[in-house]
N, C-alpha and C positions, 0 to 999 in steps of 0.2 A: 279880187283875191287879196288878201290881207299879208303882209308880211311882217316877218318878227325881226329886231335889228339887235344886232351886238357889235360895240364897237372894240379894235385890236390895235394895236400900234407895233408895226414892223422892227423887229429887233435884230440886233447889230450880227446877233448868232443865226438869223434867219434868211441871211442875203451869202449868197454863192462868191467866187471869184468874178463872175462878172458884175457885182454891185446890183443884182436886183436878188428879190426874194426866191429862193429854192424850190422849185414845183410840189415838191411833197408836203411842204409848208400850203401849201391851199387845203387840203384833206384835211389837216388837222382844224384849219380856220372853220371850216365848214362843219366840222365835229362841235367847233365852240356855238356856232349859231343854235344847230341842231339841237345840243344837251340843253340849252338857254331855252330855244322852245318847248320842247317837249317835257323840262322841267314843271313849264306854266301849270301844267294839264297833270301831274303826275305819272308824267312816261317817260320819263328821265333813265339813264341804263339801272341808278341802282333804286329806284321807285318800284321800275317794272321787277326787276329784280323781288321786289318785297313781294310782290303779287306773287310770285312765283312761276317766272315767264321770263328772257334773254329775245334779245331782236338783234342777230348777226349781223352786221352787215353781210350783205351778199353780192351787190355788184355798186361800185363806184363809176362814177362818168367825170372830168372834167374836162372845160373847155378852156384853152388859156387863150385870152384875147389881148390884153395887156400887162407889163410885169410891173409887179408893187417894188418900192425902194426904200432902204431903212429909213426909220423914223416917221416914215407913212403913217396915217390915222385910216384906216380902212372900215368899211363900214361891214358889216354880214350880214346879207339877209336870208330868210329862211321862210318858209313855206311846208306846208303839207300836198302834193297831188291828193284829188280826189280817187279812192280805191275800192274795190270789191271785196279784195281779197282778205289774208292773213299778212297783208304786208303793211308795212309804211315805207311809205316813199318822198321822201325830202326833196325839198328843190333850192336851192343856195344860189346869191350870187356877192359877190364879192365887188366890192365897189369904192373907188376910189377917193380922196379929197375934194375932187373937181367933177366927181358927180360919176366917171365914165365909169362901165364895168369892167375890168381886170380878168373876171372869170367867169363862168357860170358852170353849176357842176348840180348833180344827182347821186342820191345814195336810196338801195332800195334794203330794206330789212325785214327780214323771214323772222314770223315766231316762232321760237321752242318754247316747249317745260326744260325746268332748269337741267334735267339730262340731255336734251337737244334734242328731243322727238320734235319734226317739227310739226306744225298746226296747221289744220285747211279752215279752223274756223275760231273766230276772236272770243274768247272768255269773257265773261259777264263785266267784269272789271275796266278791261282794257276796252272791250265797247261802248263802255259809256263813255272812259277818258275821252278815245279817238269820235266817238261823237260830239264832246264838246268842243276839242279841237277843230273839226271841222266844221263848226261853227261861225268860230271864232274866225278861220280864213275866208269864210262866205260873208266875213260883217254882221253876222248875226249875233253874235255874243260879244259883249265887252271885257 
């Protein structure tokens, strides 16, 4: 499986009273990996958006295993799960200076039409994206 990386540097507004980074601070991190990927492929929120299609998020997961500290260089990785459905589902992990994971987390996203009817099945457009996408995580696409 292929991973996409974006790199973040821990900022001084991002770290709690106890001097490490604030948990809701990873969600966002994982949004920066995610738009980064999905930009690749043209399925970026306001891409999808052009097609005429929204991908909600609908459930978030994370796992916090170790906490990041300001000034930190953190790395994001990102990934697509392989799917059937009308979803995408992301897979992130967040990972430190010295290699360890910090976190690992999942976000799964429902299509709608821009009214938010939602879709049991992917429109012409966005299947082709998400099929070169997953390509691209199977190493099959440069």
């Amino acid at each position: 499986m292929t991973w996409d990386e974006s790199t973040i540097t821990v900022r001084f507004n991002e770290v709690d009273v106890y001097q490490v980074a604030w948990h809701g601070h990873y969600v966002a991190w994982m949004e920066v990996g995610r738009t980064n990927l999905a930009r690749r492929f043209g399925l970026d929120p306001f891409q999808l958006a052009e097609l005429g299609w929204l991908g909600p998020v609908v459930q978030v997961e994370v796992k916090y295993l170790r906490p990041a500290r300001c000034n930190d260089t953190l790395v994001i990785r990102t990934t697509l799960e392989p799917g059937e459905t009308a979803t995408l589902v992301f897979l992130s992990e967040i990972v430190a200076p010295d290699g360890n994971r910090l976190a690992t987390g999942r976000t799964v996203h429902a299509l709608t039409d821009l009214e938010g009817t939602l879709q049991f099945q992917l429109p012409q457009a966005v299947a082709e994206r998400l099929t070169q996408l997953q390509g691209w995580v199977r190493g099959a696409v440069a």
